[in-house]
C-alpha positions as CSV (number, residue, x, y, z in Angstrom):
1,X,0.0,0.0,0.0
2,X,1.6,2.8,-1.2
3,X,-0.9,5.7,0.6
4,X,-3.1,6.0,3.4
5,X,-5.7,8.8,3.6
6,X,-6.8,9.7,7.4
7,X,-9.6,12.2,7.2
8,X,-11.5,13.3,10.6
9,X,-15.0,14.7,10.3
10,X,-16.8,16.1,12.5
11,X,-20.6,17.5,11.2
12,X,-19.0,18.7,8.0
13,X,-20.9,16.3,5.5
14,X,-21.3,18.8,2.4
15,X,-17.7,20.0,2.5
16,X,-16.4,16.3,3.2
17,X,-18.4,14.9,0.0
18,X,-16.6,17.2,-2.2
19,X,-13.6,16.7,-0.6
20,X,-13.7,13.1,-1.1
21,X,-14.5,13.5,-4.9
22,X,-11.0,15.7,-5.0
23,X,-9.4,12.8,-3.1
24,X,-10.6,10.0,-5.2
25,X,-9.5,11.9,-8.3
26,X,-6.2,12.7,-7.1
27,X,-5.6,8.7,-5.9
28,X,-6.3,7.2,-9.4
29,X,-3.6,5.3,-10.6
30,X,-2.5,5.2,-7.0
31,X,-2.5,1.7,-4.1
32,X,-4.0,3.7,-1.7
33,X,-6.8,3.9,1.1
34,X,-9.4,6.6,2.8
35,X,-10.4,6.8,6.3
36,X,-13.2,8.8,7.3
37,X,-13.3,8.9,11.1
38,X,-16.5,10.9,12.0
39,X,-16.2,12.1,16.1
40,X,-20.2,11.8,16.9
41,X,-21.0,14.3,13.9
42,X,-25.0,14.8,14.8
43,X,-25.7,15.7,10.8
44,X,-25.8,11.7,9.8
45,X,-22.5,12.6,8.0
46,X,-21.6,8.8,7.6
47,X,-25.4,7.7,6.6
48,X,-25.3,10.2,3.8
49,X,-21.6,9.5,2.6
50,X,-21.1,6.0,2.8
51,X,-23.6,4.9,-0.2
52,X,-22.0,6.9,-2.8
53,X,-18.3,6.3,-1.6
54,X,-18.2,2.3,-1.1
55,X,-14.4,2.3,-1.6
56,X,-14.3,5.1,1.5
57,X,-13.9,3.3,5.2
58,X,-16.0,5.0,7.4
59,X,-15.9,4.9,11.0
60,X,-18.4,6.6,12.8
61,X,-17.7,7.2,16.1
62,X,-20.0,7.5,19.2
63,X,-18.1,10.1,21.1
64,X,-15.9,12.8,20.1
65,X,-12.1,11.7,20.6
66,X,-10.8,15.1,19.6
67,X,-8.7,15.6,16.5
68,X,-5.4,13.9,17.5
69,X,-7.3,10.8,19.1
70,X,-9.3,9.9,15.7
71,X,-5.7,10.2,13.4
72,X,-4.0,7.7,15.7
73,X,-6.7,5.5,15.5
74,X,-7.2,5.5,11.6
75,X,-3.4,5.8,11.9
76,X,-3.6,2.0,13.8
77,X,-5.5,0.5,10.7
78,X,-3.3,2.1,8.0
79,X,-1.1,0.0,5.8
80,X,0.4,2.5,3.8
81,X,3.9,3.5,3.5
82,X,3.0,7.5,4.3
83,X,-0.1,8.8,5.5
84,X,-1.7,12.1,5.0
85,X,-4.0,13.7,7.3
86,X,-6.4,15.7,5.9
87,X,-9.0,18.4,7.0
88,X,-12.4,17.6,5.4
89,X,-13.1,21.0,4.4
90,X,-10.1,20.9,1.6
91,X,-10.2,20.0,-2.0
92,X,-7.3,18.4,-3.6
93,X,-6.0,19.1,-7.3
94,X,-5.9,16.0,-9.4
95,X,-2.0,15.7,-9.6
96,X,-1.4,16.8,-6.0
97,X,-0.7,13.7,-4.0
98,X,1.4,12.1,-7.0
99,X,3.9,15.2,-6.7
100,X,4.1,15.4,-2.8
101,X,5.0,11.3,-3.3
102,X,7.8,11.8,-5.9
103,X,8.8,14.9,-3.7
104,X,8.9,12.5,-0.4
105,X,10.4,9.6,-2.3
106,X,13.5,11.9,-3.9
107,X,14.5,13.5,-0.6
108,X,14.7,10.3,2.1
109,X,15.6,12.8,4.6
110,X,12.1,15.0,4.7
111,X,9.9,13.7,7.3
112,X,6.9,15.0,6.2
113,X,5.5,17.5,3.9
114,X,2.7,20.4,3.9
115,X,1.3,22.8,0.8
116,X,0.5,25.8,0.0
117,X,-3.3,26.5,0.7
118,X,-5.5,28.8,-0.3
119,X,-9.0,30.0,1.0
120,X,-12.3,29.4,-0.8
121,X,-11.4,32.7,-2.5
122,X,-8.3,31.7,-3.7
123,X,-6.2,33.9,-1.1
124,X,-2.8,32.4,0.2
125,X,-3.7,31.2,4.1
126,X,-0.1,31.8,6.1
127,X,-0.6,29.1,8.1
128,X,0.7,26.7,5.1
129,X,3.9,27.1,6.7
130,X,5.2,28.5,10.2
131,X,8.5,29.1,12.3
132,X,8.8,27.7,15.8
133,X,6.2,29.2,18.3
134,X,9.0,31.3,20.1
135,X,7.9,33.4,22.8
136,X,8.8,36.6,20.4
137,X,7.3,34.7,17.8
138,X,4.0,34.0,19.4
139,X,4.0,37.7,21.3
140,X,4.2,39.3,17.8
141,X,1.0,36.7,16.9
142,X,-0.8,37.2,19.8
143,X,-0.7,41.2,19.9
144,X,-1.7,41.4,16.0
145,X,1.8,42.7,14.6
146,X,2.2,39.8,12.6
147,X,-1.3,40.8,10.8
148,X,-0.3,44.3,10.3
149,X,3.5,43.1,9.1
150,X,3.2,39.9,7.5
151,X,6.3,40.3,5.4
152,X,8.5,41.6,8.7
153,X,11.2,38.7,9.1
154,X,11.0,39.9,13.0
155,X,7.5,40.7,13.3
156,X,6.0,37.7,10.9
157,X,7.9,34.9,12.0
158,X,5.8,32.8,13.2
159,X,4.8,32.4,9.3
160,X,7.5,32.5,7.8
161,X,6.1,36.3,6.3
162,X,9.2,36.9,4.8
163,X,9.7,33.8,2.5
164,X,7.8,33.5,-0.6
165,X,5.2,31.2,-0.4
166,X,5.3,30.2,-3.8
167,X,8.9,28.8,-3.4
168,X,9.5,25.4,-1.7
169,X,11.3,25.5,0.9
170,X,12.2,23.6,4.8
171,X,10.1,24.9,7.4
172,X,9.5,23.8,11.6
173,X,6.0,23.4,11.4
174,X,3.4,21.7,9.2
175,X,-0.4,22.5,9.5
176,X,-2.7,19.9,10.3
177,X,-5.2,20.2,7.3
178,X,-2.4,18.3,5.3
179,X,0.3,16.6,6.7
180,X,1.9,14.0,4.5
181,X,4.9,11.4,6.2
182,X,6.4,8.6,6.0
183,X,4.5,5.7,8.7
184,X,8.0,4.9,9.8
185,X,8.7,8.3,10.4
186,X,5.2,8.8,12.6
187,X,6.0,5.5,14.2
188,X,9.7,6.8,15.2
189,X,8.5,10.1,16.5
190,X,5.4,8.6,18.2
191,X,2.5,9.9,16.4
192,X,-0.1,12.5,17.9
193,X,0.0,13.3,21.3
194,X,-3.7,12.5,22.6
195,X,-3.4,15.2,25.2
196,X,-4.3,17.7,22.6
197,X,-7.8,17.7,22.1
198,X,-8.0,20.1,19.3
199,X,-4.7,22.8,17.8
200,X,-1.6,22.3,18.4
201,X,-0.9,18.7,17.7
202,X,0.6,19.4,14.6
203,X,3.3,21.9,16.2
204,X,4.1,19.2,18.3
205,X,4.2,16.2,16.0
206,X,6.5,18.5,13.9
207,X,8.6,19.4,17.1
208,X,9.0,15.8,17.6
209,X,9.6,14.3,14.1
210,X,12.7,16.9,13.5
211,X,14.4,15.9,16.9
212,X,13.9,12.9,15.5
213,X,16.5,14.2,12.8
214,X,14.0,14.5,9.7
215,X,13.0,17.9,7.9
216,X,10.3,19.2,7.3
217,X,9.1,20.5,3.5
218,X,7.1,23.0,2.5
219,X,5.9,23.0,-0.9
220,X,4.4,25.5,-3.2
221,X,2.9,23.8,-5.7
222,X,0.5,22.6,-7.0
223,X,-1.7,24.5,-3.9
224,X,-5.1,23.1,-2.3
225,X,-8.2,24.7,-1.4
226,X,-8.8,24.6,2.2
227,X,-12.2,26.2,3.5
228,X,-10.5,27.3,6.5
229,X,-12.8,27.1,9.6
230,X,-15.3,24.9,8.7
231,X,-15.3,22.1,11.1
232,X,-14.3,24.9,13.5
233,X,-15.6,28.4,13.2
234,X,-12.1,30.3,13.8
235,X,-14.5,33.5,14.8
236,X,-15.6,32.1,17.7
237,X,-14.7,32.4,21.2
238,X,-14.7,28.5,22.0
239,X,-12.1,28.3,19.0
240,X,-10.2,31.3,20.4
241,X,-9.7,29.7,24.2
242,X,-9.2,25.9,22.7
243,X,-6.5,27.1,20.5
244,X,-4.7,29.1,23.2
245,X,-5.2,26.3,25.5
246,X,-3.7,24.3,23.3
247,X,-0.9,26.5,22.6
248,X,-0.3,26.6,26.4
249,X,-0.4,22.8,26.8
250,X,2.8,22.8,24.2
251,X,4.6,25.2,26.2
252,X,4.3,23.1,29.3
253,X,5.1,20.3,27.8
254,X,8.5,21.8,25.9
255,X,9.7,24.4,28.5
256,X,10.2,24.8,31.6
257,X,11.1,27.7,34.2
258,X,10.9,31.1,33.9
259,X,10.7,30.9,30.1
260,X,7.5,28.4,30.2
261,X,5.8,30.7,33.2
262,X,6.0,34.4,31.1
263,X,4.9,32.3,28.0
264,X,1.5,30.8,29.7
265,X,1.3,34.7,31.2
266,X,1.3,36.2,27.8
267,X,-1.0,33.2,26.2
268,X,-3.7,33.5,29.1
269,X,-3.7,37.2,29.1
270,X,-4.5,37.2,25.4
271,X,-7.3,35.0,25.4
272,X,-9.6,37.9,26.4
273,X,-7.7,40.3,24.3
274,X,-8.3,38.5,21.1
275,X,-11.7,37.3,22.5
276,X,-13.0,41.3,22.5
277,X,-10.9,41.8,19.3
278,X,-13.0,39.0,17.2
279,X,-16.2,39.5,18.9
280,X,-15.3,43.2,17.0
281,X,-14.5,41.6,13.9
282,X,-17.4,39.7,14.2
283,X,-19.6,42.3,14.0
284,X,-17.9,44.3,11.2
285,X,-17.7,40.8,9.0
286,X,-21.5,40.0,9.4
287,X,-21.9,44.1,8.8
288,X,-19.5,43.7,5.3
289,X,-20.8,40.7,4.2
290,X,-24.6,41.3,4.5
291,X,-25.8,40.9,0.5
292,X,-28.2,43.7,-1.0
293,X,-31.7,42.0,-1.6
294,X,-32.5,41.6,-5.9
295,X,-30.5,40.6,-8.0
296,X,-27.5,38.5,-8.2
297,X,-25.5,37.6,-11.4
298,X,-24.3,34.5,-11.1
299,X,-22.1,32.4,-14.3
300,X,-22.1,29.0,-14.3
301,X,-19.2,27.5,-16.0
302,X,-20.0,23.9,-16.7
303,X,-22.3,21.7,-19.7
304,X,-26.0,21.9,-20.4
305,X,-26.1,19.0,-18.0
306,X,-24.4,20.7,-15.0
307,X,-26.3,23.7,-15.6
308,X,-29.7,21.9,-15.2
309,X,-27.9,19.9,-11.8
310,X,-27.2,23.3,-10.4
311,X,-30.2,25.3,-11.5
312,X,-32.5,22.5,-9.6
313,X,-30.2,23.4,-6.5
314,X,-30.1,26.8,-6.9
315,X,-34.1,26.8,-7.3
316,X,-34.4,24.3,-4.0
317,X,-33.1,27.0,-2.0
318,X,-34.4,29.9,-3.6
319,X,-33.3,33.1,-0.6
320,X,-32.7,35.5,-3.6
321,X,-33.6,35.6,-7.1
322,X,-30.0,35.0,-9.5
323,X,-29.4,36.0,-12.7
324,X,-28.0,32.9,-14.2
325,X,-24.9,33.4,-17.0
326,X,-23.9,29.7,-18.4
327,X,-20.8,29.9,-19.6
328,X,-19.6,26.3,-20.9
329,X,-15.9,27.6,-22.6
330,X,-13.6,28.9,-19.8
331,X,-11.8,30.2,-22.0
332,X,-15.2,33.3,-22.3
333,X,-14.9,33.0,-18.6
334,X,-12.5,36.3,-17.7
335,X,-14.2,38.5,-20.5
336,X,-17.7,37.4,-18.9
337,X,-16.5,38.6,-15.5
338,X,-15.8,42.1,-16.7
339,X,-18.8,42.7,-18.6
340,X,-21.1,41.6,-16.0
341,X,-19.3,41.5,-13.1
342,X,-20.9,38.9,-11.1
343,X,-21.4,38.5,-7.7
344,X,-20.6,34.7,-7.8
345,X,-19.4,31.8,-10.2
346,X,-20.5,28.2,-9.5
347,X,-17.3,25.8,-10.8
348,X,-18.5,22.3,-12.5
349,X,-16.0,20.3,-11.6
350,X,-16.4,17.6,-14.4
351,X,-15.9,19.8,-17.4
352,X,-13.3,21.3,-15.7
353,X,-10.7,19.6,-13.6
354,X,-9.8,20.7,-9.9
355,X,-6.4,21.7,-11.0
356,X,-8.2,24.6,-13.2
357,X,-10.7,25.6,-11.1
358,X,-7.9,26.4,-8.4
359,X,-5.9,28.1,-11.5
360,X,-9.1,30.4,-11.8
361,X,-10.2,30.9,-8.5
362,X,-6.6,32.6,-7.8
363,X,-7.1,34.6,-11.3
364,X,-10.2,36.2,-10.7
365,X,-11.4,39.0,-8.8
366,X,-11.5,38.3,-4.5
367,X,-15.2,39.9,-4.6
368,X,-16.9,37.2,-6.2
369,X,-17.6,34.1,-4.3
370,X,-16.6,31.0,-5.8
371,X,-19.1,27.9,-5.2
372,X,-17.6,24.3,-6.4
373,X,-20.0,21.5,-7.4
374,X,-18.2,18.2,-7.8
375,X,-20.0,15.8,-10.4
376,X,-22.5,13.2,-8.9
377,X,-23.0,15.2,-5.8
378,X,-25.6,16.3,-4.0
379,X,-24.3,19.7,-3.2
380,X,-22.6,23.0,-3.6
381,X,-20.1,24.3,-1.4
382,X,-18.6,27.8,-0.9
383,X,-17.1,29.7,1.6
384,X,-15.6,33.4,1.0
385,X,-13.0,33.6,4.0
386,X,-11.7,32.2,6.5
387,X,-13.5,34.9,8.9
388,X,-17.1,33.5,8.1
389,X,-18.8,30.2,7.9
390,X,-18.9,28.4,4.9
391,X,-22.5,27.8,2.6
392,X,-24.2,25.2,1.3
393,X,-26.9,24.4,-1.6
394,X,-28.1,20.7,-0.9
């Protein structure tokens, strides 16, 4: 077995169906495997998945583990020679996987590998690659100088803000939502570290795979689409104290002191800061995002076929009326786009592949919001920030 695919799920159905079409795309011509582990989801994600993906093994579970419990345990039943963990939200171009393989099997000394990601408007997310949480490093995060400097070497480091992220290049830390290695490699550093519930399992899997004396890669291309914060809303204050939790949990764990007491300081104290600061943005997003009643210009880019698939979901949830462009020729697509500058474009994957509606999603203008329908599903995802939940035609 040459691949193993651990995917955790939790109430994400929609997003995870056309994830898994990406996946199954990207694995043709490949010996590999998919694990979905679901932790408890409560929309019937399994029930509704498992029909239409028999090669998919699905294990629903009646509790939820946490993130880093459900990996180790699709990790257990794996039998391939690297594994990726994978967020559900994500969708994967069709030669992805084959490249991060010939990458991984070219450089015997990189433990694992991440990619570039983009949002579901085809914006870089800076998370695809990070420094080590240093205390400056995670001081300059926590206050918000790393958002208003994210190219400052000293101010951005905990991203990496001053390398390209369109070169490759060895990093400390992969993210979670992909995180390719070698099984021997996990078995060697000793896999996730159940402790973490949720955030911050990947920092220290990474920690532990380069004292291990492995690398870690970071690679530019080809980049994923990762609807950052759907299986949890990144806006919210439960996110906001797990993930400094979490953060704090590492510290204890890999410091000690003096150094290890001012760090948990500055991570506690900044729960509540960033806590008031997104409740803020919270207000200004829903405020910004709120769309004008009428008329909506929407293109679909996809066959006669696609077009009646989409305009019977599109009708089925009927909240404003659209003004549908069908556009079947991508080629038309850019010229359509400034003459009638639409408010969103629905992608049929099918007639096009993943790999160009990623091309074309970074190409086109942020305003529009970019919906993808993967053929033979029963949905049509979108999701125009990481700041905002994600939406669904189903």
């Amino acid at each position: 077995m040459q691949l193993s695919i651990i995917i955790v799920s939790y109430n994400v159905k929609y997003f995870l169906e056309q994830c898994l079409c990406s996946v199954q795309k990207a694995i043709r011509h490949m010996d590999a495997e998919i694990f979905v582990i679901d932790n408890a989801s409560s929309d019937g994600s399994c029930k509704y998945l498992a029909p239409d993906f028999p090669s998919v093994i699905f294990i629903d579970n009646v509790e939820n583990t946490g993130f880093a419990k459900a990996n180790n345990q699709g990790l257990r039943l794996s039998r391939g020679k690297y594994v990726l963990f994978l967020n559900p939200d994500t969708i994967l171009p069709e030669d992805c996987l084959q490249h991060c393989l010939r990458f991984m099997e070219s450089h015997p000394l990189v433990g694992a590998c991440g990619i570039r990601m983009l949002d579901g408007s085809g914006r870089y997310l800076p998370e695809s690659k990070r420094g080590f949480p240093t205390l400056q490093a995670s001081f300059f995060k926590l206050s918000g100088l790393t958002g208003i400097f994210p190219r400052s070497r000293m101010l951005a480091g905990y991203y990496l803000g001053h390398q390209s992220e369109r070169q490759d290049q060895e990093v400390d830390v992969l993210a979670g939502a992909f995180f390719l290695a070698g099984k021997e490699v996990l078995e060697a550093a000793g896999n996730f570290d159940e402790q973490f519930f949720m955030y911050g399992e990947d920092i220290d899997l990474s920690f532990r795979i380069r004292q291990a004396g492995k690398t870690l890669q970071y690679l530019a291309n080809p980049p994923i689409i990762h609807f950052k914060g759907e299986s949890t809303k990144t806006h919210s204050l439960h996110y906001i104290k797990m993930f400094y939790k979490a953060m704090a949990q590492f510290v204890r764990k890999h410091n000690s002191g003096y150094k290890s007491v001012w760090f948990i300081r500055l991570i506690e104290g900044s729960i509540w800061l960033r806590a008031s600061l997104a409740a803020a943005g919270n207000v200004f997003t829903k405020q910004a995002s709120a769309r004008p009643a009428g008329h909506v210009q929407t293109i679909v880019l996809g066959t006669d076929k696609d077009l009646h698939e989409v305009t019977v979901f599109l009708n089925q949830n009927a909240d404003t009326f659209r003004q549908i462009n069908h556009l079947k020729e991508w080629n038309e697509l850019e010229d359509l786009v400034r003459r009638r500058q639409p408010d969103e474009i629905i992608f049929c994957e099918g007639s096009l592949s993943y790999n160009h509606i990623i091309h074309l999603m970074q190409k086109l203008p942020k305003s529009i919001s970019f919906w993808i329908h993967s053929a033979g599903t029963h949905s049509i995802v979108c999701s125009d920030s990481k700041q905002s939940s994600g939406r669904v035609l189903a």
